[in-house]
C-alpha positions as CSV (number, residue, x, y, z in Angstrom):
1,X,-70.6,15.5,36.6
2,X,-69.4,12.1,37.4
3,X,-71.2,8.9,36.5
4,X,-73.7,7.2,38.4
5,X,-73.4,3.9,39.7
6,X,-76.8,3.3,40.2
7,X,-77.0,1.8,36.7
8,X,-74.7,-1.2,37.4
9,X,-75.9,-2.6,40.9
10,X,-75.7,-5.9,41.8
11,X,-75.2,-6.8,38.1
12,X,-71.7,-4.8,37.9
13,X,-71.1,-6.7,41.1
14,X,-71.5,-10.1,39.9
15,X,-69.1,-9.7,36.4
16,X,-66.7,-8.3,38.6
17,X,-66.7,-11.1,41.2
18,X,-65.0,-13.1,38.6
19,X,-61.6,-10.6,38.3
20,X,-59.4,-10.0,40.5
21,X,-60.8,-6.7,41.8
22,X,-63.2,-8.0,44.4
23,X,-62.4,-5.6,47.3
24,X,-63.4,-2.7,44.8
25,X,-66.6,-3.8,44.0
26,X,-67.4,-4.5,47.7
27,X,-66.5,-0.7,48.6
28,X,-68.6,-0.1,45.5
29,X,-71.5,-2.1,47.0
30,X,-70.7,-0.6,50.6
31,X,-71.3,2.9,49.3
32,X,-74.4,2.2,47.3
33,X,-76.0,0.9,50.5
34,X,-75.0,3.6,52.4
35,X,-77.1,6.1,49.9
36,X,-79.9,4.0,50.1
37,X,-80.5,4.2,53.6
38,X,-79.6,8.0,53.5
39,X,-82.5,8.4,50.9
40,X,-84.8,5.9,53.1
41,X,-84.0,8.3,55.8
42,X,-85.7,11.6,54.3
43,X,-82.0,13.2,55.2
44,X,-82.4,16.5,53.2
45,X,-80.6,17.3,50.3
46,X,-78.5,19.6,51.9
47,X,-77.1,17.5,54.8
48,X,-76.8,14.1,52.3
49,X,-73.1,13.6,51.4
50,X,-73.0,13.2,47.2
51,X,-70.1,11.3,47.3
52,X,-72.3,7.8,47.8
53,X,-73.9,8.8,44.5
54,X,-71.2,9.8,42.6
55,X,-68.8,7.0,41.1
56,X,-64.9,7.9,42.0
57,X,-62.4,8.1,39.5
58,X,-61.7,4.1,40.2
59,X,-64.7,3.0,39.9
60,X,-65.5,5.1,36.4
61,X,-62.2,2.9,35.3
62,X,-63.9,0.0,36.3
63,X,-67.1,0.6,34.6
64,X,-65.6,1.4,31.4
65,X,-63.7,-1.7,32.0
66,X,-66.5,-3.8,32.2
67,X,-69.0,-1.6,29.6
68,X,-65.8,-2.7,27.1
69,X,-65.8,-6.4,27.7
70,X,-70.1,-6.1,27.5
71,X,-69.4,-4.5,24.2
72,X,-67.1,-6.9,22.5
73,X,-69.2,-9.9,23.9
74,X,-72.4,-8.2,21.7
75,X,-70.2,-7.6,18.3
76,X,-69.2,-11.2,18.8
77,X,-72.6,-12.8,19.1
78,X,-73.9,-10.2,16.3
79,X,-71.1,-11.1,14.5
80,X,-72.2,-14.8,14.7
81,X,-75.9,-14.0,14.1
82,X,-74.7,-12.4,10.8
83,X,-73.1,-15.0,9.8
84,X,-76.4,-17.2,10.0
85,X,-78.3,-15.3,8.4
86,X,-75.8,-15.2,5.2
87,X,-75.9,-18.9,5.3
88,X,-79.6,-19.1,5.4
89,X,-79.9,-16.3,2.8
90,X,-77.5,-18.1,0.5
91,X,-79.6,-21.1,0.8
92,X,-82.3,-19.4,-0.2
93,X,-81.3,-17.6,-3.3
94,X,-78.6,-20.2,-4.3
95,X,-80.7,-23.4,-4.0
96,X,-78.3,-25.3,-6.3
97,X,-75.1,-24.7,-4.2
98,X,-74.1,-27.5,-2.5
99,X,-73.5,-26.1,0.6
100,X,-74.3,-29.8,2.2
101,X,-71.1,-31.1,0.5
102,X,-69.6,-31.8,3.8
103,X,-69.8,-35.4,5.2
104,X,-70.7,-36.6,1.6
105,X,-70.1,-39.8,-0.3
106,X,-68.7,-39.2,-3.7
107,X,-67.5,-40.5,-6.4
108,X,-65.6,-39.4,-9.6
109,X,-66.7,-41.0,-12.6
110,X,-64.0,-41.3,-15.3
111,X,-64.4,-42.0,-18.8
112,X,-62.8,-45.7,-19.2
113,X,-63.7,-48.7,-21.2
114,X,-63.0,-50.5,-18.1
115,X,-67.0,-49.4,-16.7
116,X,-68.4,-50.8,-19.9
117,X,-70.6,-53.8,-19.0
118,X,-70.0,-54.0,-15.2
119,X,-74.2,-52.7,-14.2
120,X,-72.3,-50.0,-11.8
121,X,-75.1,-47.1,-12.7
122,X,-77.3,-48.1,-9.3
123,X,-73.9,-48.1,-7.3
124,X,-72.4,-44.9,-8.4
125,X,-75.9,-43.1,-8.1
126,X,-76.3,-44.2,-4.1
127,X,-73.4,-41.7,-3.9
128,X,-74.0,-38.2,-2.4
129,X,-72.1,-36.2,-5.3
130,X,-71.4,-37.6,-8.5
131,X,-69.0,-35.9,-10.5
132,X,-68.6,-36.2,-14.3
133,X,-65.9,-35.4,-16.6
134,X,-65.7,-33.4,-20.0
135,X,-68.6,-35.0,-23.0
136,X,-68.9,-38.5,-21.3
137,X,-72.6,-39.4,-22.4
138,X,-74.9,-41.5,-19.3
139,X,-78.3,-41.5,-21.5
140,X,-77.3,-44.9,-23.9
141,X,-75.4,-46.0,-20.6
142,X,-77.3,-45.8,-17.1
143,X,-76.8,-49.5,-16.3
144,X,-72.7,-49.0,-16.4
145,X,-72.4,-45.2,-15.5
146,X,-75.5,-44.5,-13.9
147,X,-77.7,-41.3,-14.7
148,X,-77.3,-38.5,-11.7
149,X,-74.5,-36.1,-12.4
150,X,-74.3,-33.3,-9.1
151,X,-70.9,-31.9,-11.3
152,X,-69.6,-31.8,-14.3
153,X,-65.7,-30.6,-14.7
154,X,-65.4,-29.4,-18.8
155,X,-63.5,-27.1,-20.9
156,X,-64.5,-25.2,-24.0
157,X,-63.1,-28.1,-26.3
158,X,-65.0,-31.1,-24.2
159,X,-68.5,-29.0,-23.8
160,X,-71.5,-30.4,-25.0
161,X,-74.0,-28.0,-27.0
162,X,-76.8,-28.8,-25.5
163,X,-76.0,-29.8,-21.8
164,X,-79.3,-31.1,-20.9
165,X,-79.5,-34.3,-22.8
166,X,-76.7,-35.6,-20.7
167,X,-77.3,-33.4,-17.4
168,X,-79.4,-32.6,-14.2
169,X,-81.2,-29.4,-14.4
170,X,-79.7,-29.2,-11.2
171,X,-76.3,-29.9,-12.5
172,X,-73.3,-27.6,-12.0
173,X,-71.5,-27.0,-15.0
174,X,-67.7,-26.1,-13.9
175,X,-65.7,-24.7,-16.4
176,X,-61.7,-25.9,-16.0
177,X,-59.7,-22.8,-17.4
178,X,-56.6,-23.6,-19.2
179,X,-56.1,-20.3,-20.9
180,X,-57.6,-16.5,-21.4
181,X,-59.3,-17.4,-24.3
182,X,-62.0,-20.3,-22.3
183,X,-62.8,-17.3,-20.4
184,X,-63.7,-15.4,-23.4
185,X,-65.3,-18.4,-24.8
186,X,-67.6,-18.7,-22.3
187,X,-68.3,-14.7,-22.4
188,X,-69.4,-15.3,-25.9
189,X,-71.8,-18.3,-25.2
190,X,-73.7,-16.1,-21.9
191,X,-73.7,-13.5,-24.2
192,X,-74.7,-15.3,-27.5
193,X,-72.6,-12.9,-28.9
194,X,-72.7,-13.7,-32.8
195,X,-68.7,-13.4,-33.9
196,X,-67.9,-16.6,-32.1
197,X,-63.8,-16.3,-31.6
198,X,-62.6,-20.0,-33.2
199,X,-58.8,-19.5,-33.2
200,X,-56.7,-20.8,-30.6
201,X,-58.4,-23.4,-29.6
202,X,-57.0,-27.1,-30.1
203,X,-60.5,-28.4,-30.6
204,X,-63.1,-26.2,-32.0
205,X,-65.7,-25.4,-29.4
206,X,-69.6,-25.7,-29.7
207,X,-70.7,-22.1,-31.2
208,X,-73.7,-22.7,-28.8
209,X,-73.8,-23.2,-25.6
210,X,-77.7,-23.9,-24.1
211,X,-77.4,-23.7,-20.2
212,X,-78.3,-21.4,-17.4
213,X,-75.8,-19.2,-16.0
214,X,-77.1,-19.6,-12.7
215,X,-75.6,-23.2,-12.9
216,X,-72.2,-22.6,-14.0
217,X,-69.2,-22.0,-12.0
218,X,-65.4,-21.8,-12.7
219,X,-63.5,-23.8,-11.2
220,X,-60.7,-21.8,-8.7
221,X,-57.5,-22.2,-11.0
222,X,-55.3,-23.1,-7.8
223,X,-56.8,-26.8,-7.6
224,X,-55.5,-27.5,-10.9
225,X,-52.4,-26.0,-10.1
226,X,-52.1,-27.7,-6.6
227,X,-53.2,-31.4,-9.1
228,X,-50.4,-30.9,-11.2
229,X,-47.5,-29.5,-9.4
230,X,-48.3,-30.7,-5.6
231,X,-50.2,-33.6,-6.1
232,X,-48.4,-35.5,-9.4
233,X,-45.3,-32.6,-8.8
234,X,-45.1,-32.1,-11.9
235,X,-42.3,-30.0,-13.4
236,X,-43.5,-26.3,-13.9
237,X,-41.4,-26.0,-17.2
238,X,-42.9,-29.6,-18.5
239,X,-45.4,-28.7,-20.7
240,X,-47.1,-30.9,-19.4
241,X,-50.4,-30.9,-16.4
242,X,-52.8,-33.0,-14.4
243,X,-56.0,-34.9,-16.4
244,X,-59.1,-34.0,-16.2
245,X,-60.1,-36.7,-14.0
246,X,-57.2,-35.8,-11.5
247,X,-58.3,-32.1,-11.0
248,X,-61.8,-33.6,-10.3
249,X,-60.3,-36.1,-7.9
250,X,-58.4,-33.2,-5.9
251,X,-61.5,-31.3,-6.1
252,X,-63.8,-34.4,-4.4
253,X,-61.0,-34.5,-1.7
254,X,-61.6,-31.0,-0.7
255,X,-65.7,-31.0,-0.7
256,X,-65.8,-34.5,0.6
257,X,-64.9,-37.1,3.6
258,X,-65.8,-40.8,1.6
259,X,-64.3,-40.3,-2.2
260,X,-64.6,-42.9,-4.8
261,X,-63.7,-43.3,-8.0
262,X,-64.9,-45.2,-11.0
263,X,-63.7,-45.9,-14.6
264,X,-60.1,-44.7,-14.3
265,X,-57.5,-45.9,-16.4
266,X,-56.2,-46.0,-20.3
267,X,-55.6,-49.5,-22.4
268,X,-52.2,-51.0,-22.1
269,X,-49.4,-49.1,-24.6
270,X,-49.4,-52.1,-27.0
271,X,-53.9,-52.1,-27.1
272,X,-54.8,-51.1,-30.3
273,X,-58.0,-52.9,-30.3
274,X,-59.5,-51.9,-26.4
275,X,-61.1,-48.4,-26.7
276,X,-60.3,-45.5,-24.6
277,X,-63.4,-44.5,-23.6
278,X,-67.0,-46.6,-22.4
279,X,-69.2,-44.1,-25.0
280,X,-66.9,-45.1,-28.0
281,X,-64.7,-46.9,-30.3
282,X,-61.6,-44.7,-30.4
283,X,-58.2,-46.0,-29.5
284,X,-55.5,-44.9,-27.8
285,X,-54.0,-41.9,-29.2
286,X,-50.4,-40.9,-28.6
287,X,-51.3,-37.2,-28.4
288,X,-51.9,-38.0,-24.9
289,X,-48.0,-38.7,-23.6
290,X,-47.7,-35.3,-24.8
291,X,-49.9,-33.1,-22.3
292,X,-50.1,-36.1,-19.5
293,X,-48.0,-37.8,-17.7
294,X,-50.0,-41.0,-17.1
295,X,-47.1,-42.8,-15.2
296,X,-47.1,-40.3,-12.6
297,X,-51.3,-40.0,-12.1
298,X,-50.9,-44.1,-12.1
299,X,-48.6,-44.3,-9.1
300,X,-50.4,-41.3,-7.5
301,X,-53.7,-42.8,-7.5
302,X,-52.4,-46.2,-6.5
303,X,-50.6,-44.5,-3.5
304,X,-53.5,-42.6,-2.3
305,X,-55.6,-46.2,-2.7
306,X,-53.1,-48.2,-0.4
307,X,-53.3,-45.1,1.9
308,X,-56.5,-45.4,2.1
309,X,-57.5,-42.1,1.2
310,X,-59.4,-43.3,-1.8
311,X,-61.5,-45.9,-3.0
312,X,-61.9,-47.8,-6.8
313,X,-65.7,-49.5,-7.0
314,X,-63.6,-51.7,-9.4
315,X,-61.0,-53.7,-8.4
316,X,-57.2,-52.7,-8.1
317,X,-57.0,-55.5,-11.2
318,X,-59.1,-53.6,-13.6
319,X,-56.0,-50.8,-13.7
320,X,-53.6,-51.5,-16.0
321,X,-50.9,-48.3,-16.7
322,X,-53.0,-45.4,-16.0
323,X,-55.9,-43.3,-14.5
């Protein structure tokens, strides 16, 4: 038995009026008329001609034709209605997630001497995100550093035991892995398992590690590749890779449009009295030329600076050699 055409009426005839098969769908409409007034008629069944009622072999082309398009219209809107609701759900049962990272003012908080004593703390936590770096303390010093952290970039060797005396509970804790064995070290801490590993490491690691899972992430190992080797271009056969503060950097450039930074930069080569870092009194060691290349993050950052693409709450003078 053929198909009907009774299901499409008018409807079939408007979708069609806007392809190039017009003069079908008027012989369509033509014939449809002409059964209804065969059926308004009372003409018996016997003397009505069926082929009024029954679409031709054209016209079932055309229907499939257009029940196709109908169908590929619906998977696309269900398709986007999925998509929706997997947002919403996420936001639900991922509260922390920033998934409102987008159109956000942030700023990368390094661990310089040069923030010491400049009151930047209300500044730097006006900002959307505020991203931290390895151990830096903010408790003894809100009124330079400020006291929100949104992220905080770490390794095994630069965690703090207990993260909470120098964290948001709503913190993200985002593990930077160098090597198998953070990924194992991290395994051991979720797991509290008791035979800590301790080898291989260059700094032994807390043996305890006090935060929630549901607040750590790892850090996708191709934005520390693409900080070392696209950004600084590093060589590949160097031994040597981007600083801390750079992966975070590349990392704010993806998640955000405004990007600051703050408390960048090492003492002059010849300092031995300036300390590295705001939270304490060591000096520059020379174990840093080893695994850094702080001539190439210096010209880097000052390029991206005069570009525009990047702004330092301090001023350009406050740099002297490196980030």
């Amino acid at each position: 038995m053929g198909l009907t055409c009774g299901g499409l009426g008018v409807t079939a005839f408007i979708i069609a009026a806007n392809h190039a098969g017009i003069q079908e769908v008027t012989r369509m409409k033509s014939e449809w008329g002409t059964a209804r007034l065969l059926k308004a008629g009372n003409v018996g069944a016997d003397d009505m001609n069926l082929e009024g009622l029954v679409c031709s072999k054209s016209q079932r082309r055309f229907a499939f034709v257009i029940l196709k398009k109908l169908w590929k219209v619906l998977m696309l809107l269900l398709s986007v209605v999925l998509c929706v609701q997997a947002v919403q759900y996420c936001g639900r049962m991922m509260p922390d997630v920033p998934f409102d990272l987008r159109c956000r003012r942030c700023v990368v908080v390094g661990n310089s001497n040069s923030i010491r004593g400049r009151g930047l703390g209300a500044v730097i936590d006006s900002h959307n995100i505020v991203i931290r770096l390895n151990n830096a303390p903010v408790k003894e010093h809100k009124e330079d550093v400020g006291e929100k952290t949104s992220i905080r970039l770490f390794f095994p060797e630069s965690a703090l035991p207990n993260p909470l005396d120098n964290n948001n509970n709503e913190t993200l804790m985002v593990l930077i892995a160098f090597k198998s064995l953070d990924f194992t070290w991290v395994k051991e801490m979720l797991l509290q398992t008791k035979n800590k590993t301790v080898e291989g490491f260059w700094r032994r690691p807390p043996s305890e590690w006090k935060w929630n899972a549901f607040h750590l992430r790892i850090l996708h190992p191709y934005v520390t590749y693409e900080a070392t080797y696209k950004l600084l271009q590093l060589e590949k056969t160097g031994g040597k890779y981007s600083t801390t503060g750079i992966i975070a950097l590349n990392l704010a450039l993806h998640i955000c449009h405004e990007v600051n930074i703050v408390g960048f930069g090492y003492p002059d080569k010849g300092d031995n009295t300036t300390p590295v870092h705001y939270y304490d009194t060591e000096h520059l060691s020379q174990d840093v030329f080893v695994t850094h290349n702080i001539s190439a993050e210096q010209a880097w950052l000052l390029k991206m600076m005069e570009q525009g693409m990047i702004s330092d709450l301090l001023r350009p003078s406050s740099w002297s050699w490196g980030p």
